[in-house]
C-alpha positions as CSV (number, residue, x, y, z in Angstrom):
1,X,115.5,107.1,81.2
2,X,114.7,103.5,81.8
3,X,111.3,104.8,84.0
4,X,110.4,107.0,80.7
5,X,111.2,104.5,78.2
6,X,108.3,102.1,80.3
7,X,105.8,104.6,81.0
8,X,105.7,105.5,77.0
9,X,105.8,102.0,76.2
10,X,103.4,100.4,78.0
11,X,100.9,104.3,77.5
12,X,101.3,103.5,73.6
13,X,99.9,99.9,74.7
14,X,97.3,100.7,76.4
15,X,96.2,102.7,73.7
16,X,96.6,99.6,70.8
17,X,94.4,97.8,72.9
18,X,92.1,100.4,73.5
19,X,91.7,101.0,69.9
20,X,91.6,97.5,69.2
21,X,88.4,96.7,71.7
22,X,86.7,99.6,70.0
23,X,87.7,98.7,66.7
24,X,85.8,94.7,67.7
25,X,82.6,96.9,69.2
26,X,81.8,98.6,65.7
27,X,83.0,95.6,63.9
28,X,80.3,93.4,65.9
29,X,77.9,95.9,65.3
30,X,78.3,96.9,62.3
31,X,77.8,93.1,61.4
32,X,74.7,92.7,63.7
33,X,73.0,95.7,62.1
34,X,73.6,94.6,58.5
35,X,72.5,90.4,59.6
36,X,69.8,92.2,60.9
37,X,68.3,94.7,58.4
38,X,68.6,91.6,55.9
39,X,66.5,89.9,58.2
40,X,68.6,87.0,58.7
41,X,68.2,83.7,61.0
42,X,69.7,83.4,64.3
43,X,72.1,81.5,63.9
44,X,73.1,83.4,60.9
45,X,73.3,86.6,62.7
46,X,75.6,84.8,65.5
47,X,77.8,83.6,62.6
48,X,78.1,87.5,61.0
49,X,79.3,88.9,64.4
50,X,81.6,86.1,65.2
51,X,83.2,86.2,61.6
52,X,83.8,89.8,62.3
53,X,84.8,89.8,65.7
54,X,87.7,87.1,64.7
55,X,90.2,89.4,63.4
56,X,89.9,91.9,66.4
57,X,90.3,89.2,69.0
58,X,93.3,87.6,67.6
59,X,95.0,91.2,67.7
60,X,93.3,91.5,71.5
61,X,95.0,87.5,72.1
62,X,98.4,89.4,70.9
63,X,98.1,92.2,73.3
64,X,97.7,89.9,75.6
65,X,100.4,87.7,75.6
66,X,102.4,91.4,75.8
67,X,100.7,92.4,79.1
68,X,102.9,90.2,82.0
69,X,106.1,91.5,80.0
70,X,104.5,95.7,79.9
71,X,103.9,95.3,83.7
72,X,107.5,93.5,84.8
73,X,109.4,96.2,82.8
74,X,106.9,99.3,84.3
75,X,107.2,97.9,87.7
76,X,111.4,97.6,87.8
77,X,111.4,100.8,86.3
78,X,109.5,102.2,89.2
79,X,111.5,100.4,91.6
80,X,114.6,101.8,90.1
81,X,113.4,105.4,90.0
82,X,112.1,104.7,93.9
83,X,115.4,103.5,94.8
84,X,117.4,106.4,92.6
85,X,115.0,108.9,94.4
86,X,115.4,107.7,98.2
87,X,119.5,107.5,97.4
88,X,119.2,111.5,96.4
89,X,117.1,112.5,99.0
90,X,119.2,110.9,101.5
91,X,122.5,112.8,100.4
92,X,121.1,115.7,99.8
93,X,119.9,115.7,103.5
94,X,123.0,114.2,104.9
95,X,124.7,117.0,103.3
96,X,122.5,119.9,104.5
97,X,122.8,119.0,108.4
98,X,126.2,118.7,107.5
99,X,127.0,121.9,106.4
100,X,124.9,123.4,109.0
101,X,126.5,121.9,111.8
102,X,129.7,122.9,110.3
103,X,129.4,126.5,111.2
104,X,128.6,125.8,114.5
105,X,130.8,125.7,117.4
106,X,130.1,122.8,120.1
107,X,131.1,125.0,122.5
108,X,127.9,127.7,122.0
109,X,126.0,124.1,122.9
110,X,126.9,124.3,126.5
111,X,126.7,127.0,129.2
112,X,129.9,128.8,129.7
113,X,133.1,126.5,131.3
114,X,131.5,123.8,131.4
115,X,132.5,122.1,128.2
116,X,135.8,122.8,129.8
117,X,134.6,120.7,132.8
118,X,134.6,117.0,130.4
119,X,137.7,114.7,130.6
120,X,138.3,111.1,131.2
121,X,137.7,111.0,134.7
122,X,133.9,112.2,133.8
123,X,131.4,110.4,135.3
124,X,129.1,108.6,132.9
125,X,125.8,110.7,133.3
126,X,127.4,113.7,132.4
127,X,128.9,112.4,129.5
128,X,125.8,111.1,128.6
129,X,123.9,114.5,129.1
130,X,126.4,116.1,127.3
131,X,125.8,113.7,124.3
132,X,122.3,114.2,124.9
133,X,122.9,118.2,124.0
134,X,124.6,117.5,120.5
135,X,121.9,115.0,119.9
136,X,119.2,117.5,120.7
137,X,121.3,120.3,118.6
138,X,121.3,117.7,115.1
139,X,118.0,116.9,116.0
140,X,117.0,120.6,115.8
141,X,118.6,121.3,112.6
142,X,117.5,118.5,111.2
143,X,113.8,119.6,112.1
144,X,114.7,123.0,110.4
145,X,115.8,121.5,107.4
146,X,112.3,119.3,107.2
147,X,110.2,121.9,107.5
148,X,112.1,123.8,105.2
149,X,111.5,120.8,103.0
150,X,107.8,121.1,103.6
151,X,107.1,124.3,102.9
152,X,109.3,124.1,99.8
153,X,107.1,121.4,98.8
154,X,104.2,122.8,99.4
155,X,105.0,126.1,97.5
156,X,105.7,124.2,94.4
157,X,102.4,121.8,95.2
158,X,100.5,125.1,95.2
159,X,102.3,126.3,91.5
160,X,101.8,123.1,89.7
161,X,97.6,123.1,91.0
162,X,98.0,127.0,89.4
163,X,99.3,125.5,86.1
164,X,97.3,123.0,86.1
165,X,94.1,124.9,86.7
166,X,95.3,127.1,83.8
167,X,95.7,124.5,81.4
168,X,92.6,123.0,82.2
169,X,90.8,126.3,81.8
170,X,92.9,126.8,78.3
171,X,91.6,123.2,76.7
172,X,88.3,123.9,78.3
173,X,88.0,127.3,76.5
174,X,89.3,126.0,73.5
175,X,86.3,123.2,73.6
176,X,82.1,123.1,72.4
177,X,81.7,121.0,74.9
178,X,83.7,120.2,78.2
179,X,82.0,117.4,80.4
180,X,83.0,117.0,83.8
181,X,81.7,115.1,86.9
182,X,79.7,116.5,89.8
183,X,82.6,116.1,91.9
184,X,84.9,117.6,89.7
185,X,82.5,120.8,89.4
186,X,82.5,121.2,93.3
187,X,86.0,121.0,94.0
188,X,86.8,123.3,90.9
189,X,84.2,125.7,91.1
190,X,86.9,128.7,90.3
191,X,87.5,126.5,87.0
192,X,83.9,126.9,86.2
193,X,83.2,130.6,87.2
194,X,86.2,131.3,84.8
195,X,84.6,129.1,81.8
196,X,81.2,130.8,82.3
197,X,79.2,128.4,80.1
198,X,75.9,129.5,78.8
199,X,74.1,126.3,79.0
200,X,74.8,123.1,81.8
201,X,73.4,119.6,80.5
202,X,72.9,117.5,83.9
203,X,72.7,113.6,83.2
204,X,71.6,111.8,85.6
205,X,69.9,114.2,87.7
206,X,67.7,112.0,89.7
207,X,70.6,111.0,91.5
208,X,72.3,113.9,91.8
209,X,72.0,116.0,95.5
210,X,71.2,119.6,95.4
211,X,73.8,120.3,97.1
212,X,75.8,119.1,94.3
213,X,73.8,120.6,91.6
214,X,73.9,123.7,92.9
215,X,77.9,123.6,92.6
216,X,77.5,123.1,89.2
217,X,75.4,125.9,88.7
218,X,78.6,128.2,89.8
219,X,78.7,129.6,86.0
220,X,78.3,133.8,86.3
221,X,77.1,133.5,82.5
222,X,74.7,131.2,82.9
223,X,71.3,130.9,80.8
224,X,69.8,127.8,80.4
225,X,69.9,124.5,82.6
226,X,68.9,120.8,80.9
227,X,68.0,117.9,83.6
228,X,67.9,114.8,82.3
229,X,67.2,111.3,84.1
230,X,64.2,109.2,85.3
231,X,63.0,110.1,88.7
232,X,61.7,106.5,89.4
233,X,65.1,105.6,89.7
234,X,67.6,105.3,91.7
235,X,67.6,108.3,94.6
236,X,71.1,110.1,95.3
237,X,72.8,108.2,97.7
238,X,73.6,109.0,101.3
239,X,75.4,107.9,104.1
240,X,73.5,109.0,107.0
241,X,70.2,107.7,107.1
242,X,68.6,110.2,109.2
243,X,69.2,112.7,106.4
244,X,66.4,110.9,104.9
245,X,64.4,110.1,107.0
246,X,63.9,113.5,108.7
247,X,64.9,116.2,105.7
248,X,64.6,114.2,102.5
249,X,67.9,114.6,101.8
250,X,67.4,112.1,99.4
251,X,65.1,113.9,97.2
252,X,66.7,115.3,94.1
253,X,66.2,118.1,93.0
254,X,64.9,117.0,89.5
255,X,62.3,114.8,91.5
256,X,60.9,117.5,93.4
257,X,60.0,118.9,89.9
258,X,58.8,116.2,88.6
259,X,56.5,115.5,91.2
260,X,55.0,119.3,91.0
261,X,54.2,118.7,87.5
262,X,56.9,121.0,85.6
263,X,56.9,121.2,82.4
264,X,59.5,118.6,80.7
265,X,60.1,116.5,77.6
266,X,59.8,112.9,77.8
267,X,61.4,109.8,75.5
268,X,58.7,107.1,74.5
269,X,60.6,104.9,72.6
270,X,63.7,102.6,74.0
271,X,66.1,101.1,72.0
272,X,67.5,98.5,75.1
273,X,65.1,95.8,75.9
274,X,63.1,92.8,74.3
275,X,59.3,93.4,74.6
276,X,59.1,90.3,77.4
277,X,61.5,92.8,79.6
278,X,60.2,96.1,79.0
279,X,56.8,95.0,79.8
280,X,58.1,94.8,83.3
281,X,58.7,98.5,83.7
282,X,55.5,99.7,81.5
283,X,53.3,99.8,84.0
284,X,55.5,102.7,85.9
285,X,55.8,105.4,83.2
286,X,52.7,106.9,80.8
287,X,54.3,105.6,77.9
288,X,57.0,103.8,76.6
289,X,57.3,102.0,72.6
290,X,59.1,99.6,71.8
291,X,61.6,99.9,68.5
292,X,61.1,97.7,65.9
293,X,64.9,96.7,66.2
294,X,64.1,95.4,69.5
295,X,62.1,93.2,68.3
296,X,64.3,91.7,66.1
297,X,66.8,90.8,68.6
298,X,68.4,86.7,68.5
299,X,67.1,84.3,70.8
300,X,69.8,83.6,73.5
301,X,71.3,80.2,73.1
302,X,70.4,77.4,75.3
303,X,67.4,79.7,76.6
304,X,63.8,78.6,75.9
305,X,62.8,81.8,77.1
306,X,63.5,85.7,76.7
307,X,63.0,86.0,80.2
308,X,62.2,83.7,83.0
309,X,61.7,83.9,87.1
310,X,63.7,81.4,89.3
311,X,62.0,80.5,92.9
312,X,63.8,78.4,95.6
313,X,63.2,77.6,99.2
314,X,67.0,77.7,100.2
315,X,68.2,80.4,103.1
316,X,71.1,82.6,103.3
317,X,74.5,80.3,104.6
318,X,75.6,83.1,107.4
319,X,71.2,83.7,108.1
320,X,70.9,82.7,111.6
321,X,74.9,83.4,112.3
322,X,75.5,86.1,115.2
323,X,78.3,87.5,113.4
324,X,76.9,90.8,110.9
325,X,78.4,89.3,107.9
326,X,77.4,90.1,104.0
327,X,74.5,88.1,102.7
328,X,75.4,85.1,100.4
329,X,73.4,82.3,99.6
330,X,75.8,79.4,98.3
331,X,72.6,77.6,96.4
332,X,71.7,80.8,94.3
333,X,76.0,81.4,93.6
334,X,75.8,77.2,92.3
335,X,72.6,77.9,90.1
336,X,74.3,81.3,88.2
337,X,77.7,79.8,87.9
338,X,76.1,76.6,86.3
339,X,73.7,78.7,84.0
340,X,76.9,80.8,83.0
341,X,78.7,77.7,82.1
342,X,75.9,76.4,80.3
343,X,75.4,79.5,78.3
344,X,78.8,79.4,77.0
345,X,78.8,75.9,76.4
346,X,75.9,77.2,74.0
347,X,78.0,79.5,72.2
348,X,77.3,82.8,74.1
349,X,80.4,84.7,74.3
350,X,81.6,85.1,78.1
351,X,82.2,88.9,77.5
352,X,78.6,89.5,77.0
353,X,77.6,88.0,80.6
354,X,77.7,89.6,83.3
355,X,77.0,87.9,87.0
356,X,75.4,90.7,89.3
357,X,75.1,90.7,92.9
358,X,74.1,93.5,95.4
359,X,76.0,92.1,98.3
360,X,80.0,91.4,98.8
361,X,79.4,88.3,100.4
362,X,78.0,86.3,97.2
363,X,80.4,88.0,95.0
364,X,82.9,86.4,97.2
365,X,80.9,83.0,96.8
366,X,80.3,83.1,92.9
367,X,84.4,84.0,92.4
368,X,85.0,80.9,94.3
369,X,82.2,79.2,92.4
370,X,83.0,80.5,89.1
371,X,85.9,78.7,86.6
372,X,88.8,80.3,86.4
373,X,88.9,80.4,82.7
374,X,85.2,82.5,83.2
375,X,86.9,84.9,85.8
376,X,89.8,86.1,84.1
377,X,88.6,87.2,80.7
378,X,90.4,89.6,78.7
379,X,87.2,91.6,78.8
380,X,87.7,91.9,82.8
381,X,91.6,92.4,82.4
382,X,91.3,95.5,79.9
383,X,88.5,97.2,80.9
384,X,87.3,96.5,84.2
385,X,83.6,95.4,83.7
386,X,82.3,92.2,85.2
387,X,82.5,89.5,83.4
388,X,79.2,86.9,83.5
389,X,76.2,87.9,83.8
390,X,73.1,86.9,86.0
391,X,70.4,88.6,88.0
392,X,69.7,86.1,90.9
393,X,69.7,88.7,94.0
394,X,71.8,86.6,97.0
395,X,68.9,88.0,99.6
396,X,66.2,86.3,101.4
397,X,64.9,83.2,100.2
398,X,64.9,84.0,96.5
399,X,61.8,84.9,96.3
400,X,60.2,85.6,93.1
401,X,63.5,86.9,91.5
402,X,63.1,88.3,88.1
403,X,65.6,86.5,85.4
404,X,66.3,89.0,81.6
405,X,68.2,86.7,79.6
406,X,68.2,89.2,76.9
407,X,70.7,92.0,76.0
408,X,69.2,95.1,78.0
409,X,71.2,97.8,75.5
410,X,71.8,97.9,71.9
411,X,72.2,94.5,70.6
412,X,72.2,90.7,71.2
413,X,72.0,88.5,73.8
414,X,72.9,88.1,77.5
415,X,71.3,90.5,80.2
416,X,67.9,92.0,80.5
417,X,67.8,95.0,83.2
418,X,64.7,96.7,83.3
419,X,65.6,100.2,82.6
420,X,62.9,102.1,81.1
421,X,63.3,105.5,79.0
422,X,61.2,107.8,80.0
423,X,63.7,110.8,80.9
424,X,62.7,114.2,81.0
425,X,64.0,118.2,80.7
């Protein structure tokens, strides 16, 4: 009961707080949007979403201080029920090879006399041997009884994946729309031969394998097939590179008909990035407008510039090391942490930085770098996304690295990927 009582308790908080962080993402916006469309300084704009964001993050703070309390009580409650569980199992297998060695008689063990043969004066090896042939005889039924066990289990693992896949195909019946991964659709391809959708929206496609597309396309019923995604992308990603190299494995399936010149519907307009970012990215696609909202997006604080390129002459620290170690470059891991602290010194709020790297060893570096009190923010805590945010690569010399300083999606300040539109059917 104790294990229940947890689980519910610390489910029905998980679900305050995710209400709560949604709840202080429409707030923010909601009070962006409207500073905005009034056309509104800056600074007043920053005022707006902070005013509205204060309520929210005082109920987050509260959650908070609830979280070390939710994870002792869920943890002892597991390690009760663990305990409880190995107690039962134990007894329960203690008295099966029990009463199966009751109803046999030791002396069917041995050949015939010979049991007859054991007294006192026995000399120690055949005592020994003779022990050895009970031993072998518990050890036998206690094999029986585990593979007994096994099968048991396995009979039961092979109901619950039947009721499982039958309430899955009940809610997804039941459903407009049912979204599932590419992974999910391959290992559950019954599941979708049984739904028989009409129409299959891919998103993403450009980095999706055939082979994994063409598990999605499993449906008996099926009419109509939507790609969407950007082709000069990222690639799917493989393991073995000679599967690229040699068979353009590599190659979606959604590039290969781009490339031919299908026929396809393209976005124009994006809705992410200042002008100063998109124009990075313009030059790859036929077309792509900017929105007037972008436009109107605050300067970042304690940034003279919208975006701005950072060159240095510093090598990797492990560069001329024999051992094959991660890049990490300990100048580049000084230069973002001290820009992160300087941002928020500027009033930037630390959940809407993020510090990217493409290699484990200067992720390493910056969380050594990086104050504690940037590291472990409640964003990071809740909802698992990173947590400052800079776009120094840790590779090479740090060469002509490009620097967005401006929110890449939706609104304000902070990050500037260069992510164009331009997705096509």
């Amino acid at each position: 009961m104790m294990r229940v009582q947890a689980f519910q308790d610390a489910q029905k908080w998980e679900v305050a707080v995710q209400e709560v962080e949604r709840g202080l993402r429409e707030a923010v916006d909601e009070a962006e949007e409207a500073a905005l469309e009034r056309r509104l300084p800056a600074a007043a704009v920053e005022q707006s979403r902070m005013h509205a964001a204060k309520p929210w993050e005082r109920k987050l703070e509260q959650l908070k201080q609830q979280s070390a309390s939710q994870k002792s009580k869920w943890s002892q409650a597991k390690e009760i029920a663990r305990h409880a569980q190995i107690i039962a199992l134990r007894r329960q297998q203690r008295q099966i090879v029990q009463s199966i060695l009751s109803g046999v008689d030791v002396h069917d063990l041995f050949p015939e006399g010979e049991l007859q043969q054991l007294n006192w004066t026995t000399s120690k090896r055949q005592r020994n041997e003779a022990l050895q042939v009970v031993v072998d005889a518990t050890a036998d039924a206690a094999t029986y009884i585990f593979e007994r066990g096994f099968k048991s289990a396995q009979h039961c693992g092979d109901i619950l994946a039947q009721m499982k896949k039958k309430a899955q195909l009940v809610a997804c019946q039941q459903a407009a729309v049912v979204g599932m991964t590419s992974t999910f659709a391959a290992l559950n391809r019954d599941l979708l031969e049984r739904m028989g959708p009409r129409v299959v929206l891919v998103e993403e496609a450009g980095e999706l394998l055939e082979a994994q597309l063409m598990a999605v396309l499993s449906s008996p019923k099926l009419e109509q097939v939507v790609l969407i995604g950007d082709h000069q992308q990222l690639r799917p990603k493989l393991k073995m590179h000679e599967l690229c190299k040699h068979y353009h494995f590599d190659i979606s399936l959604f590039e290969r008909l781009m490339v031919q010149g299908c026929q396809r519907a393209s976005l124009t307009t994006q809705l992410r990035m200042q002008p100063d970012i998109s124009d990075l990215v313009r030059p790859f696609y036929d077309r792509i407008d900017d929105h007037d909202r972008v436009t109107r997006y605050p300067p970042v604080p304690g940034v003279a510039e919208k975006l701005f390129w950072s060159d240095h002459d510093q090598n990797e620290d492990n560069l001329n090391k024999a051992v094959n170690l991660s890049k990490y470059n300990s100048h580049e891991a000084k230069f973002a942490c001290r820009l992160a602290q300087h941002l928020v010194l500027n009033g930037v709020d630390k959940g809407r930085i993020t510090l990217l790297t493409p290699y484990l060893g200067q992720k390493g570096e910056l969380k050594q770098l990086l104050p504690v009190d940037l590291q472990n923010s409640w964003v990071l805590q809740m909802s698992g996304e990173v947590v400052v945010d800079d776009l120094i690569p840790a590779g090479g010399k740090g060469k002509a690295k490009g620097q967005g300083k401006c929110k890449g999606k939706g609104k304000g300040s902070g990050q500037g990927q260069g992510k164009g539109e331009g997705k096509g059917k």
